[in-house]
DSSP file (Angstrom, degrees, kcal/mol; ACC not computed):
  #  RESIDUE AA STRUCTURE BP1 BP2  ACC     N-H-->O    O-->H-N    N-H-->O    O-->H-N    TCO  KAPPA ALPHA  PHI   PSI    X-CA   Y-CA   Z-CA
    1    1 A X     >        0   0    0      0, 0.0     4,-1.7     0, 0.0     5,-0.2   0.000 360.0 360.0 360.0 -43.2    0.0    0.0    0.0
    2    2 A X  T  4  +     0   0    0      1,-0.3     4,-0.4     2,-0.2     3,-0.2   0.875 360.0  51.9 -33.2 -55.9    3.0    2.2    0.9
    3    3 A X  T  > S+     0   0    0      1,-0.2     4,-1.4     2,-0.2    -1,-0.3   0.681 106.5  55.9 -73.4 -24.6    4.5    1.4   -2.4
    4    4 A X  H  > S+     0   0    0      1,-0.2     4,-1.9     2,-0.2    -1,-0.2   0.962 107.8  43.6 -53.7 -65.6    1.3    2.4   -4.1
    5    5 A X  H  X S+     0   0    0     -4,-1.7     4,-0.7     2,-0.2    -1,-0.2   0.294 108.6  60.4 -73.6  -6.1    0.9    6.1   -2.7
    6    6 A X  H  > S+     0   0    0     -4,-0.4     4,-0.6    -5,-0.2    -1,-0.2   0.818 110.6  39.8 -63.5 -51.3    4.5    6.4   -3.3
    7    7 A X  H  < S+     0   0    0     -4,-1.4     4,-0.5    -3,-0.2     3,-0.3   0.976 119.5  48.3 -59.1 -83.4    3.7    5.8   -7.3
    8    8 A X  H >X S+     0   0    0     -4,-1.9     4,-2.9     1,-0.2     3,-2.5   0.818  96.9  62.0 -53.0 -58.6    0.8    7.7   -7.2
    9    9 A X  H 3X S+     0   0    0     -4,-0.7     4,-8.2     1,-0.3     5,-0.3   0.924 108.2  42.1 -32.1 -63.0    1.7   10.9   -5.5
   10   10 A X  H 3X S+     0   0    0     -4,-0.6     4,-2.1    -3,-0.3    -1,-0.3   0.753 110.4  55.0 -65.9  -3.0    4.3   12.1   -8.2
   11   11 A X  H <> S+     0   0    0     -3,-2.5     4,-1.1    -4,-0.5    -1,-0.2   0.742 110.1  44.1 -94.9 -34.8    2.4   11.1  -10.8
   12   12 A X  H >X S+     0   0    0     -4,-2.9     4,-1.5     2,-0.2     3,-0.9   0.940 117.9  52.7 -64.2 -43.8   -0.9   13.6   -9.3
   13   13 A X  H >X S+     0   0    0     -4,-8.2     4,-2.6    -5,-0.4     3,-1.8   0.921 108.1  45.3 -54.4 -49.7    2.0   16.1   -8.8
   14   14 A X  H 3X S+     0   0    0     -4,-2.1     4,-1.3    -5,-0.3    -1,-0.3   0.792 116.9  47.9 -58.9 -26.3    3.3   15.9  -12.6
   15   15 A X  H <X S+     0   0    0     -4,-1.1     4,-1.1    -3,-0.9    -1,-0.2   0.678 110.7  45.6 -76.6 -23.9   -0.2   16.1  -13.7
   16   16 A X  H <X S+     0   0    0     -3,-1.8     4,-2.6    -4,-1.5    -2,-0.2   0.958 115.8  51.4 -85.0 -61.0   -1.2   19.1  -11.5
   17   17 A X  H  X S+     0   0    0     -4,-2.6     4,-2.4     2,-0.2    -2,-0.2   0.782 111.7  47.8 -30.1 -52.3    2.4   20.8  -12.8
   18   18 A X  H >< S+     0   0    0     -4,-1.3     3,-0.6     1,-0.2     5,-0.4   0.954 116.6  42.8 -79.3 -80.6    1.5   20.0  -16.5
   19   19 A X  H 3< S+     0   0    0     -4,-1.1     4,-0.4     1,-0.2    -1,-0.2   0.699 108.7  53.7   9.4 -75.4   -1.9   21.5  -16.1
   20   20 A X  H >X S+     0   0    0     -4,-2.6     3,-3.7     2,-0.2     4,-2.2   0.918 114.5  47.4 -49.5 -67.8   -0.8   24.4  -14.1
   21   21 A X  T X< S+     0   0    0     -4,-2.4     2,-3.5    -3,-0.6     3,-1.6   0.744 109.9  48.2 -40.5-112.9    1.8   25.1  -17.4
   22   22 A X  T 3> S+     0   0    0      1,-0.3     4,-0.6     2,-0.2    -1,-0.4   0.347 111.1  50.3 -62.5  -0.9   -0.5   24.7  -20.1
   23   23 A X  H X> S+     0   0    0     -3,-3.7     3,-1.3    -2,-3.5     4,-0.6   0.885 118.7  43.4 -87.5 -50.8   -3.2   27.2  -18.3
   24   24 A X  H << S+     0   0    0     -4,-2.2     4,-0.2    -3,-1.6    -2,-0.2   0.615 110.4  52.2 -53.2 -25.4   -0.1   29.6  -17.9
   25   25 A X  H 3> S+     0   0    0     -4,-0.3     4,-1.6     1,-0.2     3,-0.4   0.749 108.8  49.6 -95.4 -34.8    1.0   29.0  -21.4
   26   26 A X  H <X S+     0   0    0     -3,-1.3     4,-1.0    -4,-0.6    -2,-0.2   0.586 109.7  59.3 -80.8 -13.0   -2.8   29.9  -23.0
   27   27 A X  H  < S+     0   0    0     -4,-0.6    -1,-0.2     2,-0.2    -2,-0.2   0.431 103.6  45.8 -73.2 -17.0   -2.7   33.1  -20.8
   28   28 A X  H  > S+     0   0    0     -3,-0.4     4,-2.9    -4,-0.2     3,-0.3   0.686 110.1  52.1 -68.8 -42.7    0.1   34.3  -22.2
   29   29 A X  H  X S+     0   0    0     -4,-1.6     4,-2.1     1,-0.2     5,-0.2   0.912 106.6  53.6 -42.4 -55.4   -1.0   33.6  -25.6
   30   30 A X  H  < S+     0   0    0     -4,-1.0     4,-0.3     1,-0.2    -1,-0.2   0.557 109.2  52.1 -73.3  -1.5   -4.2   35.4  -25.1
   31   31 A X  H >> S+     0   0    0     -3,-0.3     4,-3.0     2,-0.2     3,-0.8   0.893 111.8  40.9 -91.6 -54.2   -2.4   38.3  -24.0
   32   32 A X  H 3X S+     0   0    0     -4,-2.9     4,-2.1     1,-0.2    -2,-0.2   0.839 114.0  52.0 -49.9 -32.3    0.0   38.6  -26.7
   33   33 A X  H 3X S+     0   0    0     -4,-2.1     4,-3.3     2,-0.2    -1,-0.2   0.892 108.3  53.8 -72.4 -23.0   -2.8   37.8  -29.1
   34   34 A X  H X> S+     0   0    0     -3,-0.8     4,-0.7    -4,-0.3     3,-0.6   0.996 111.7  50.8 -65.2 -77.4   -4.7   41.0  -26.9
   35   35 A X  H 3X S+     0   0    0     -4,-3.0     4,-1.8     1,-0.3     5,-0.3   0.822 107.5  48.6 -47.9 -38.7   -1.3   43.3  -27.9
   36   36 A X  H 3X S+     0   0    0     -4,-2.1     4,-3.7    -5,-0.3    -1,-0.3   0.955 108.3  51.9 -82.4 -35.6   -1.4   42.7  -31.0
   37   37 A X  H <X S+     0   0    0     -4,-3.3     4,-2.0    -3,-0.6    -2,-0.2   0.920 109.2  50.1  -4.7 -85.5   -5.0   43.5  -31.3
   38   38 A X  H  X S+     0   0    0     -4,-0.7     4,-3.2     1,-0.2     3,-0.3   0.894 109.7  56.0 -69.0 -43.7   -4.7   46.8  -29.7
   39   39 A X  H  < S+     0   0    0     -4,-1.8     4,-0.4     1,-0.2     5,-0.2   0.921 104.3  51.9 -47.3 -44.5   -1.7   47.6  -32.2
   40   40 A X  H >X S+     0   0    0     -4,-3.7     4,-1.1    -5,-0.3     3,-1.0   0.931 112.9  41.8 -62.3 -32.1   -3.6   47.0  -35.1
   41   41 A X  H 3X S+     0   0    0     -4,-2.0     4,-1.7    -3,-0.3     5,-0.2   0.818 113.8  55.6 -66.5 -38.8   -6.3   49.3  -34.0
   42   42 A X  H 3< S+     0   0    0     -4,-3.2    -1,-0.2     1,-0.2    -2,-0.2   0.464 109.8  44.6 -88.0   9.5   -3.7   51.7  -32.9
   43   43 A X  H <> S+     0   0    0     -3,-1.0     4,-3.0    -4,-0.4    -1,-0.2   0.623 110.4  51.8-111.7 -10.2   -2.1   51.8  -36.2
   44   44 A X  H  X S+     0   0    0     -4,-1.1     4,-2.6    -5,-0.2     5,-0.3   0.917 111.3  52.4 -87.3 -44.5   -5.7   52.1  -38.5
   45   45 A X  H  X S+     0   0    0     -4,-1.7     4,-1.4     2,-0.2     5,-0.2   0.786 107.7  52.0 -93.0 -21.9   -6.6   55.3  -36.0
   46   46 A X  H >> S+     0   0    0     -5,-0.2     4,-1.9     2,-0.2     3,-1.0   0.810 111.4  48.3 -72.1 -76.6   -2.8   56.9  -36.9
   47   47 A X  H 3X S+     0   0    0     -4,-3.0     4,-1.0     1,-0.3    -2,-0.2   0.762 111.5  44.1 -70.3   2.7   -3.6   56.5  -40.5
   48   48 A X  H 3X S+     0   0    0     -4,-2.6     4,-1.1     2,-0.1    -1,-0.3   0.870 117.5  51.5 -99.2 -18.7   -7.0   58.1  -40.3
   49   49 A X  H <X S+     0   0    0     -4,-1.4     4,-2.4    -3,-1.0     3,-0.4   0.976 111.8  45.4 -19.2 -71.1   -5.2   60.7  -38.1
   50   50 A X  H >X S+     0   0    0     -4,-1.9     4,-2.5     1,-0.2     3,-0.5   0.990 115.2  43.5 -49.7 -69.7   -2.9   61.0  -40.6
   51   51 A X  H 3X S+     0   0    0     -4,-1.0     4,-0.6    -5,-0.4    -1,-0.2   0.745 110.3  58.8 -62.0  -9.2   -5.5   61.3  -43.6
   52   52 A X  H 3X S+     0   0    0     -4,-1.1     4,-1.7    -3,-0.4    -1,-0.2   0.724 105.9  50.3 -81.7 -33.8   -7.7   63.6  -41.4
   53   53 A X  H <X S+     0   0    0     -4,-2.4     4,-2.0    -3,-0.5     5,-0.3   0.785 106.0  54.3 -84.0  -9.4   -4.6   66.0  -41.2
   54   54 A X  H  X S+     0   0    0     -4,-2.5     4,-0.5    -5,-0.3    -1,-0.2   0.754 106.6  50.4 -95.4 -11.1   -4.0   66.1  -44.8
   55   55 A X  H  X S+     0   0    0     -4,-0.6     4,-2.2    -5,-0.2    -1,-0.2   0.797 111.0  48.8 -87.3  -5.5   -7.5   67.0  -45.5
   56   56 A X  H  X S+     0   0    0     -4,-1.7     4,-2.1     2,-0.2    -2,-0.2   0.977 109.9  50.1 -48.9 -69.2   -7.2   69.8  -43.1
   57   57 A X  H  X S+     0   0    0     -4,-2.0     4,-4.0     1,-0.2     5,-0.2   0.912 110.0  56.6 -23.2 -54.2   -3.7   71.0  -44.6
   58   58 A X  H  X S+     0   0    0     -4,-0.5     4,-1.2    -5,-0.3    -2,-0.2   0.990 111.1  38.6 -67.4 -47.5   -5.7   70.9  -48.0
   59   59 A X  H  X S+     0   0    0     -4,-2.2     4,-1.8     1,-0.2    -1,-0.2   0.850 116.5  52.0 -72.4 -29.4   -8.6   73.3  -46.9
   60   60 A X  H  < S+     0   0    0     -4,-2.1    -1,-0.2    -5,-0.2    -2,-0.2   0.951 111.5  47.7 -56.3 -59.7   -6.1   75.3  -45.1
   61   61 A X  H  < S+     0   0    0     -4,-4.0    -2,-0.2     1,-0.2    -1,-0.2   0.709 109.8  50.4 -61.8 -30.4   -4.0   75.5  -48.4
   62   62 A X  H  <        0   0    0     -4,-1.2    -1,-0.2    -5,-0.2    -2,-0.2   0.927 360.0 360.0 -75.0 -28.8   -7.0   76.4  -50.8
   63   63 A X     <        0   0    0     -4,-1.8    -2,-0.2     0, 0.0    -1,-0.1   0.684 360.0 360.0 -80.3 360.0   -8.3   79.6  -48.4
């Protein structure tokens, strides 16, 4: 019986370990996937920045 719970124990531990690691590993992901997200968004709102100041410039430039 000794020998059993001897067996068993490392075998729950490595299984709680591997667990724990693959939750950590999909939380990371989803963060990175999150940043890159917010970059794309933050790079479409420069270029209608950008295209907002050049019609500004242009109306500036006709008066």
């Amino acid at each position: 019986m000794k020998r059993v719970i001897q067996l068993t124990l490392p075998i729950i531990f490595l299984f709680f370990t591997a667990c724990s690691s693959k939750s950590q590993t999909e939380v990371i992901n989803s963060g990175s996937k999150d940043i890159s997200d917010l970059l794309k968004t933050l790079i479409q709102k420069e270029k209608e920045i950008n295209d907002l100041t050049q019609k500004l410039e242009d109306c500036k430039n006709k008066s």
